[in-house]
C-alpha positions in Angstrom: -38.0 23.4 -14.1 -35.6 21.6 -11.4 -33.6 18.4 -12.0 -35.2 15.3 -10.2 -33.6 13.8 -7.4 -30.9 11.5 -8.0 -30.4 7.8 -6.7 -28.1 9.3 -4.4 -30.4 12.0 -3.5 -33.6 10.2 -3.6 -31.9 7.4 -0.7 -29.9 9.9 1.3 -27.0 7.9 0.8 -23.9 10.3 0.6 -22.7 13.0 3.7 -21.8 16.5 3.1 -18.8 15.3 3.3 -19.1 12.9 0.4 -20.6 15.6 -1.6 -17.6 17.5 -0.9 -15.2 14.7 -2.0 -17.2 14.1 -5.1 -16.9 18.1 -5.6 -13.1 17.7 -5.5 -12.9 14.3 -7.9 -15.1 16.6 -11.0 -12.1 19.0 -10.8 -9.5 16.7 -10.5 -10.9 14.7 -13.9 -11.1 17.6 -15.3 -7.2 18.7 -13.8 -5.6 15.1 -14.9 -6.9 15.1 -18.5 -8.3 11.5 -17.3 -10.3 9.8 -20.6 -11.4 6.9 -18.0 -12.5 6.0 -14.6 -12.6 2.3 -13.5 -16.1 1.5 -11.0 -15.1 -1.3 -9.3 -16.4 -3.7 -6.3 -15.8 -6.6 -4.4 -17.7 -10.1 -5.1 -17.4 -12.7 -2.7 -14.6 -14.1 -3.3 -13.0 -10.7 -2.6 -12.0 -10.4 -6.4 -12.4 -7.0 -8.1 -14.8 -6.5 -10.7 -15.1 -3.1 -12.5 -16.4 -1.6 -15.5 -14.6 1.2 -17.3 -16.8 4.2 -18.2 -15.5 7.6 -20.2 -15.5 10.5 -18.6 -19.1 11.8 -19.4 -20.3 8.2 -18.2 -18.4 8.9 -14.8 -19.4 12.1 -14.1 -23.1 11.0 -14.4 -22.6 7.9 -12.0 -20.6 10.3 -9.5 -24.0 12.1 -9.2 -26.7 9.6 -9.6 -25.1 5.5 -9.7 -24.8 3.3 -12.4 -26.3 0.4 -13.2 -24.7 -3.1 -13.0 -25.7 -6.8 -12.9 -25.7 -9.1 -10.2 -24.6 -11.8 -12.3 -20.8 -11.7 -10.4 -22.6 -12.2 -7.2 -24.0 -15.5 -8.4 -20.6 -16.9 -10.0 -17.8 -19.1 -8.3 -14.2 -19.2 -8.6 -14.1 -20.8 -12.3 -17.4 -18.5 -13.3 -19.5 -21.4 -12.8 -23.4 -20.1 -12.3 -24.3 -21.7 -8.9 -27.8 -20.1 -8.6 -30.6 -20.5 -11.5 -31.0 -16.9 -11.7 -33.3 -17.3 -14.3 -36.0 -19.3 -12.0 -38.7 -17.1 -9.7 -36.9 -16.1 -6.6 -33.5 -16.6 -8.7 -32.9 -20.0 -6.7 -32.6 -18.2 -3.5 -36.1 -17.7 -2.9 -35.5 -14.2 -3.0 -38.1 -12.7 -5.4 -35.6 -9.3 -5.9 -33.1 -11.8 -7.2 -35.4 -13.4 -10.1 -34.5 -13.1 -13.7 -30.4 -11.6 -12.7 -31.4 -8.0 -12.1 -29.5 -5.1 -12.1 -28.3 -3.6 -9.3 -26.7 0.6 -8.5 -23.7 0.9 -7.9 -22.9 4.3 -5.7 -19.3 5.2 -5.9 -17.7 6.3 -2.4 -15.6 9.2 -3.0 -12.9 8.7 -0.8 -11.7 5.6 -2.7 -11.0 7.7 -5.6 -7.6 7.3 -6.9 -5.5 7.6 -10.6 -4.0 4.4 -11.4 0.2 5.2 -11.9 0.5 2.0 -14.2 -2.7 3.3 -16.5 -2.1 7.0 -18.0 -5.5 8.8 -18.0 -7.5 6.0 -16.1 -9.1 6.6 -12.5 -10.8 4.1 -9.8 -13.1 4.6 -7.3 -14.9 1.8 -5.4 -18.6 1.1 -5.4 -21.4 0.0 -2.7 -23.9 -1.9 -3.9 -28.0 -1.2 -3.6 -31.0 -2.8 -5.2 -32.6 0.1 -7.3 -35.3 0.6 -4.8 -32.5 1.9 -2.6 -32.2 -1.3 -0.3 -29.0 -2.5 0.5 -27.5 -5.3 -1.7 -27.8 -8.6 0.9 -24.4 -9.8 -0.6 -22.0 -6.9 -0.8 -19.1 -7.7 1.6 -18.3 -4.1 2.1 -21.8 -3.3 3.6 -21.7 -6.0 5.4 -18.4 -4.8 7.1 -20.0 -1.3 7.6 -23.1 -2.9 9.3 -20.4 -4.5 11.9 -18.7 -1.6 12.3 -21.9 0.6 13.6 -22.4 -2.3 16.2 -18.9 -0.6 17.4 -19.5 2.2 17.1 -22.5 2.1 19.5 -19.8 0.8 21.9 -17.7 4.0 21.4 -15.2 1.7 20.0 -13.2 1.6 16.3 -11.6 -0.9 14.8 -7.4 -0.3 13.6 -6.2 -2.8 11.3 -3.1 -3.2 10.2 -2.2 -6.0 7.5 0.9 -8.5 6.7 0.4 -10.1 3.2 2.4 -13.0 1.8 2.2 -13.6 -2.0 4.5 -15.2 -4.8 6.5 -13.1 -7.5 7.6 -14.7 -10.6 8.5 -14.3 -14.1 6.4 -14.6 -17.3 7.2 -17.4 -19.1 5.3 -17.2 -22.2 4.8 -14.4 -24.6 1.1 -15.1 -25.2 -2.1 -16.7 -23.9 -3.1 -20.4 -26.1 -5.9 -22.2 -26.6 -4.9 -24.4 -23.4 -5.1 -21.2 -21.5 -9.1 -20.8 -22.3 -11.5 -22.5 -20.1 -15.1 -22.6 -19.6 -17.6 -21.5 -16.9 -16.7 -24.3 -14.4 -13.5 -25.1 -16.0 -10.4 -22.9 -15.8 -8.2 -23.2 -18.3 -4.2 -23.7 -17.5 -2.6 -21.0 -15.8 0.1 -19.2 -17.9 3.2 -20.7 -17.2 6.2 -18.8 -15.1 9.7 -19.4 -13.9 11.1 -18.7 -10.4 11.8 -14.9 -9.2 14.5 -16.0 -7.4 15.8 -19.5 -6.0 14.2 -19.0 -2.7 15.1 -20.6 0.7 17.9 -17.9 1.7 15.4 -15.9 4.4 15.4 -12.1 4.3 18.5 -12.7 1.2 19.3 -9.0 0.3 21.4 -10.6 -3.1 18.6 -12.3 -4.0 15.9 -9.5 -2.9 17.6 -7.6 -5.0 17.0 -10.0 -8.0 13.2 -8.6 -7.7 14.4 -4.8 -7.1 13.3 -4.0 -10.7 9.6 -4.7 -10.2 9.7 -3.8 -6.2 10.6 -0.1 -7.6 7.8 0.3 -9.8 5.3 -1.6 -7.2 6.6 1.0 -4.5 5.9 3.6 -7.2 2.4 2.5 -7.5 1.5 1.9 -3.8 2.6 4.9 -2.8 1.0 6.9 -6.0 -2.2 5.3 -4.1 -1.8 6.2 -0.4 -1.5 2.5 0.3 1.0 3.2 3.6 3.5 0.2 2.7 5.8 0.0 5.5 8.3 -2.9 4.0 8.7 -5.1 1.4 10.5 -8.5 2.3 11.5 -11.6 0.8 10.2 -14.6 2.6 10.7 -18.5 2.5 9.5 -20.2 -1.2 11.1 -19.0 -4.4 9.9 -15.4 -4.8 7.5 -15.1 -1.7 7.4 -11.7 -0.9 5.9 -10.1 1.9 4.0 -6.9 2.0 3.3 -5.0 4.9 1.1 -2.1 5.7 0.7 0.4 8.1 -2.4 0.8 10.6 -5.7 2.3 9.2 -9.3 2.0 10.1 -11.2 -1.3 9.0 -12.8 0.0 6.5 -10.4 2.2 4.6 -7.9 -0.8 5.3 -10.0 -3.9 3.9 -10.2 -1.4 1.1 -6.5 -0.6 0.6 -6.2 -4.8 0.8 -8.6 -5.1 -2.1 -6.8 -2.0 -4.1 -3.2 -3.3 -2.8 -4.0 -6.9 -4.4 -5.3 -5.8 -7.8 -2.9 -3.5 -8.3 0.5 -5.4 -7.5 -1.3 -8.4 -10.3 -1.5 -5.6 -12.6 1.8 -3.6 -12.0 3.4 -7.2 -12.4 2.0 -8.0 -15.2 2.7 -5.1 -17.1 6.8 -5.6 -16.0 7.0 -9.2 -17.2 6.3 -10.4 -14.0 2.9 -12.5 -12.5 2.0 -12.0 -9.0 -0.3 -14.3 -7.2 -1.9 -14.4 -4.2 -2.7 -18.4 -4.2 -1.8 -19.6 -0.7 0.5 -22.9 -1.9 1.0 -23.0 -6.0 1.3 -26.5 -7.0 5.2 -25.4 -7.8 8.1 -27.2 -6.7 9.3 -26.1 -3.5 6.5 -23.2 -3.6 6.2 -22.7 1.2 2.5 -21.8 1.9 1.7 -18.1 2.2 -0.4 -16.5 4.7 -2.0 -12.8 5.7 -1.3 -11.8 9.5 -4.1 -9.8 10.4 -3.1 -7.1 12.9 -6.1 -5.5 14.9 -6.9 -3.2 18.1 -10.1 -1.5 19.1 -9.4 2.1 20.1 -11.6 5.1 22.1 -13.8 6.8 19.0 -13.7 10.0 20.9 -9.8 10.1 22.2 -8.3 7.5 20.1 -6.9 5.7 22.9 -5.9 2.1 22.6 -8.4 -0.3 24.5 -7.0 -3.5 24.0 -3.6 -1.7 26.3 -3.5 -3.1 29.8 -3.2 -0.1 32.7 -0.5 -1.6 34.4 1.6 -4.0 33.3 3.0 -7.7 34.8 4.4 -11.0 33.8 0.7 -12.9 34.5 -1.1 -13.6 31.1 -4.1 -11.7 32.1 -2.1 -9.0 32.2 -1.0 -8.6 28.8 -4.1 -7.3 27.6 -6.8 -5.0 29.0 -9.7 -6.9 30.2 -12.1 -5.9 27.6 -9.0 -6.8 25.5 -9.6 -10.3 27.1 -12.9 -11.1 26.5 -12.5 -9.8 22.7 -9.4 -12.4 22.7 -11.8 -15.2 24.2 -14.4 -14.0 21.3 -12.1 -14.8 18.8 -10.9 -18.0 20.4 -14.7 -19.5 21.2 -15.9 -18.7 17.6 -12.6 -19.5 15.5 -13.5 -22.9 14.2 -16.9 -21.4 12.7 -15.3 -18.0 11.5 -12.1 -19.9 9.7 -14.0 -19.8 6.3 -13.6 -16.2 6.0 -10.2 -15.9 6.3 -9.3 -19.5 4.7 -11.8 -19.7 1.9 -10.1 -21.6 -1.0 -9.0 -25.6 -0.6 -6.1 -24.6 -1.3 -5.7 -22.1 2.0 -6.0 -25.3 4.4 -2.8 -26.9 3.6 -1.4 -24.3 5.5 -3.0 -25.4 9.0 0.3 -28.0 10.2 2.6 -28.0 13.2 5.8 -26.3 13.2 4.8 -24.4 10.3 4.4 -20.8 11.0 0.4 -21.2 10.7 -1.8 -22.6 13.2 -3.4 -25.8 13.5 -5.6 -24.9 16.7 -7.1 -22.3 18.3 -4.9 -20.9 21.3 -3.0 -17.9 21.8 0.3 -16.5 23.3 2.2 -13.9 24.1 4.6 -12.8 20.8 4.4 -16.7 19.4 4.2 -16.9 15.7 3.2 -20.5 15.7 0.2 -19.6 18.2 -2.9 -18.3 16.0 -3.3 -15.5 18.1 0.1 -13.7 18.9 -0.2 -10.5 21.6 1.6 -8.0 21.0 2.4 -5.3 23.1 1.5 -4.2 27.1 1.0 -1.7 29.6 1.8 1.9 28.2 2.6 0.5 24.2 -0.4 2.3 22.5 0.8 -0.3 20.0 -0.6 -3.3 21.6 -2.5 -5.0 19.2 -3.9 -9.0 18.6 -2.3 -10.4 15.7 -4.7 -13.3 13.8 -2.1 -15.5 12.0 -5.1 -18.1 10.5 -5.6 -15.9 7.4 -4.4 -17.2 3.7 -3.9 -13.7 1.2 -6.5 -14.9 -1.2 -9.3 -13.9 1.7 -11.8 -11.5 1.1 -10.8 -8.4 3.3 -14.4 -7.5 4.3 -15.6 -10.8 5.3 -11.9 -11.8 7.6 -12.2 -8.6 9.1 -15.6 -8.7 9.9 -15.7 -12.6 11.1 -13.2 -10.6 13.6 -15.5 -8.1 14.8 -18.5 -10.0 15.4 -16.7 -12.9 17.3 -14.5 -10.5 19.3 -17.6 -8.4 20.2 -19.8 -11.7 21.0 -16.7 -12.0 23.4 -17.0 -8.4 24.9 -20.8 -8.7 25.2 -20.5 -11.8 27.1 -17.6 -11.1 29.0 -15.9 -14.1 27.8 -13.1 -15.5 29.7 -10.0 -16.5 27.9 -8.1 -19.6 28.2 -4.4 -19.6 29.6 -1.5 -18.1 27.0 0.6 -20.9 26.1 4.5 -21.7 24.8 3.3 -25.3 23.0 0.5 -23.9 20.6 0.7 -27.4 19.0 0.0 -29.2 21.9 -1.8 -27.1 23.4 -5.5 -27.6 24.5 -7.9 -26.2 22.4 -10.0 -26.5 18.9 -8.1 -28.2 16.0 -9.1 -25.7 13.1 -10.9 -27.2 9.9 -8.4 -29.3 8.1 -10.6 -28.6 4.7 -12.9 -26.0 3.5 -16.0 -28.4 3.7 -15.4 -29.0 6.9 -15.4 -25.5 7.3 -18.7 -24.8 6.1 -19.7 -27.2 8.4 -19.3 -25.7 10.9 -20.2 -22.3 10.0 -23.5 -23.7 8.7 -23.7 -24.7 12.6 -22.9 -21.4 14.2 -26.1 -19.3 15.3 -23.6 -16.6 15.9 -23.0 -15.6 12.2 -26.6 -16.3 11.2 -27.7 -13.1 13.7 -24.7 -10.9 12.8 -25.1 -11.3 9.4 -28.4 -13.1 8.3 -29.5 -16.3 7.1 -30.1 -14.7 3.7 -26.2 -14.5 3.2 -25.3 -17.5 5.5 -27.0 -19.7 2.9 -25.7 -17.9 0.1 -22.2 -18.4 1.1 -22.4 -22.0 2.2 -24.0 -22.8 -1.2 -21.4 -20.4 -3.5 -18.5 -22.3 -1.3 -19.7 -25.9 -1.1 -20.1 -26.1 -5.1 -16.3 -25.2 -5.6 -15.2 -27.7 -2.7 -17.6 -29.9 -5.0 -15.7 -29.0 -8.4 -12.8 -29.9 -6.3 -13.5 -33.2 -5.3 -15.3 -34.4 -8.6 -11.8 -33.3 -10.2 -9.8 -35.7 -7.8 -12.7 -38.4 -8.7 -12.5 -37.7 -12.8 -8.7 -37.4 -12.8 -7.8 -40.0 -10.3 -5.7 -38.0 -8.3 -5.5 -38.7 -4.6 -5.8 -35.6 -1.8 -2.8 -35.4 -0.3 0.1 -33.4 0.8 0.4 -31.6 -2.4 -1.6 -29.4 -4.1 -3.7 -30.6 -6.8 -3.7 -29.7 -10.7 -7.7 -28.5 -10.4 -6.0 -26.0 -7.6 -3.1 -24.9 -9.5 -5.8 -24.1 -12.4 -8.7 -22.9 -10.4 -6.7 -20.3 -7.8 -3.2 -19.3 -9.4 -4.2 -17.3 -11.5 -7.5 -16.2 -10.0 -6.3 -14.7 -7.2 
């Protein structure tokens, strides 16, 4: 009598080529001696869940999913429930979402890794399908396939390369405490650290060296998990440290973000050491952090570089090719509306000020880090690439990548014109970007743009999961007196140091 179909067999869901991968992971368990493998996936807020199975459980998922609740979809950044689940249509007015359901998780087999810092223990990411095979509305990695196959129709690909900013420090307590422990809607105090180094000496090889210990075992790790890390540099603030990655696909490289993130936390942790990817800790003297996004469209059949002008010249239509153009004018028209996916915190707006290696506007120019889009490259550099400086390094890595994508292609489709390069980008002419993240939603909630490319179904959804931590946030200043201003607030220190 023959085996039923599996989920994964039933939906079609996996290539021969998948099947092949999985092939390989069953012998590599087996090969490693592993006693656990890690299924993990994004939420929202581009944090990784996971659950840890043995290796019996594993083997079984690898072949047919595993079941998982939606419950993390439905939580904000303190674990505050935002949607009554429990209601008919699970306060979305979606009826698949009554009662918190569960959902399958489908491992994709070329995420499998072994984790360096945890003997015997393997990870593989996870997409996200109701169990009637449909595609989960709120997975951020679907979504970012979905925008890739409008690309592809094009004949194009996306290359991504990333530049991520984040603090080092040391541990300064042995142990967790009671004032440690929050509540869903309340994070507790963050553990308390020291400075890494004393900061402020830029690109300081003595005190680099100061965080050599845990950028050995970090380098160990990242390259233990294929995560192509070009440098490792010590910035501005006390302890802000720069990673940098090379080029990869979209895909695999919002995925090596989300991997690259968990595992430097973890790594840290493990040394004495807490990493954090909060844009500005509420720390003395702590500079704002930000993730330069680096992205060109190349030929799917030849590889070739698109955005690379044929010939080159000194005129600022010249820098890029012109469908390179009218992606760069997609990105420009759209960038007030698309600012919430790769600035989604409060915190990550206090890094939008002049003179401050962020932007504050939407303009461009030619190798300008204060413009928000700096060109790099030209005629004959297969290099040439736009680089996205708006970014904070607590963003999700599917949704910023994919809020590029859809605006640059609404650009291409329309044959958008771009607006003169500039030397002033804060003076220049052009959209000031949202100085907060309500005023972000805003204007999201605004754009028809993001409502085709992605659905009203997760518009909504994301405006409502957003808007009721910006509320947290401003019933905080209201309870504790506080006033917004330059600095960051205690209910930021608490709700994103530690989270991210």
């Amino acid at each position: 009598m023959s085996k039923p179909p599996t989920f994964i067999e039933r939906h079609d869901l996996w290539s021969s080529e998948r099947r092949r991968q999985a092939a390989d992971i069953k012998r590599r368990v087996k090969a490693d001696k592993l006693r656990f493998v890690r299924l993990a996936w994004s939420d929202t807020h581009g944090y990784v869940r996971a659950k840890t199975l043995t290796v019996p459980a594993f083997l079984s998922a690898l072949n047919g999913g595993y079941n998982i609740g939606v419950a993390t979809t439905t939580l904000d950044s303190a674990g505050a429930r935002v949607f009554a689940s429990f209601t008919r249509g699970g306060g979305m007015g979606l009826a698949e979402m009554t009662g918190s359901p569960n959902l399958t998780v489908v491992a994709d087999p070329a995420t499998f890794r072994v984790l360096p810092w945890a003997p015997g223990t393997g990870w593989i990411l996870c997409d996200e399908y109701f169990n009637d095979g449909t595609s989960f509305h709120f997975a951020p990695r679907q979504l970012l396939k979905k925008a890739l196959q409008k690309l592809a129709a094009l004949k194009l690909e996306s290359v991504i390369g990333a530049e991520i900013e984040w603090y080092l420090l040391r541990v300064a307590e042995e142990h967790l405490t009671e004032d440690n422990v929050g509540t869903p809607g309340t994070r507790g105090r963050p553990i308390k650290t020291w400075p890494a180094e004393p900061g402020y000496h830029y690109h300081s090889e003595s005190n680099m060296d100061l965080m050599h210990g845990v950028f050995d075992a970090l380098g160990d790790a990242y390259e233990a998990l294929g995560l192509n890390l070009r440098s490792i540099e010590n910035e501005w603030g006390p302890g802000q440290v720069e990673c940098t990655f090379a080029p990869r696909a979209a895909l695999q490289a919002a995925d090596n973000v989300l991997l690259f993130r968990t595992a430097t936390r973890q790594v840290c942790r493990r040394h004495g050491y807490f990493a954090t990817f909060m844009a500005r800790p509420a720390l003395k003297g702590y500079y704002a952090c930000g993730w330069h996004l680096h992205q060109s469209l190349v030929d799917a059949a030849s590889g070739a570089n698109r955005l690379m002008p044929e010939r080159s010249g000194q005129k600022s239509d010249q820098v890029l090719s012109p469908l390179g153009m009218s992606y760069l004018a997609g990105l420009l028209q759209y960038a007030v509306p698309s600012t919430v996916f790769g600035t989604p915190t409060v915190n990550g707006y206090r890094r939008f000020k002049p003179n401050s290696l962020a932007p504050d506007r939407a303009s461009w120019a030619y190798d300008h880090r204060g413009a928000m889009i700096r060109v790099l490259g030209g005629a004959g550099d297969p290099a040439t690439r736009l680089e996205n400086r708006m970014g904070e390094p607590a963003a999700n890595p599917y949704l910023f990548i994919l809020s590029q994508i859809v605006t640059g292609l609404a650009g291409i489709e329309a044959k958008l014109k771009a607006p003169p390069a500039t030397d002033e980008p804060y003076s220049a002419e052009g959209p000031m970007l949202p100085k907060t993240l309500p005023e972000a939603l805003d204007a999201l909630e605004r754009e028809p743009l993001f409502r085709r490319a992605l659905g009203d179904t997760f518009i909504d959804y994301f405006i409502k999961l957003k808007r009721t931590e910006a509320g947290r946030y401003q019933r905080s200043l209201e309870d504790s007196g506080e006033v917004a201003g330059d600095e960051p607030s205690t209910w930021e220190q608490n709700e994103y140091f530690d989270f991210f």
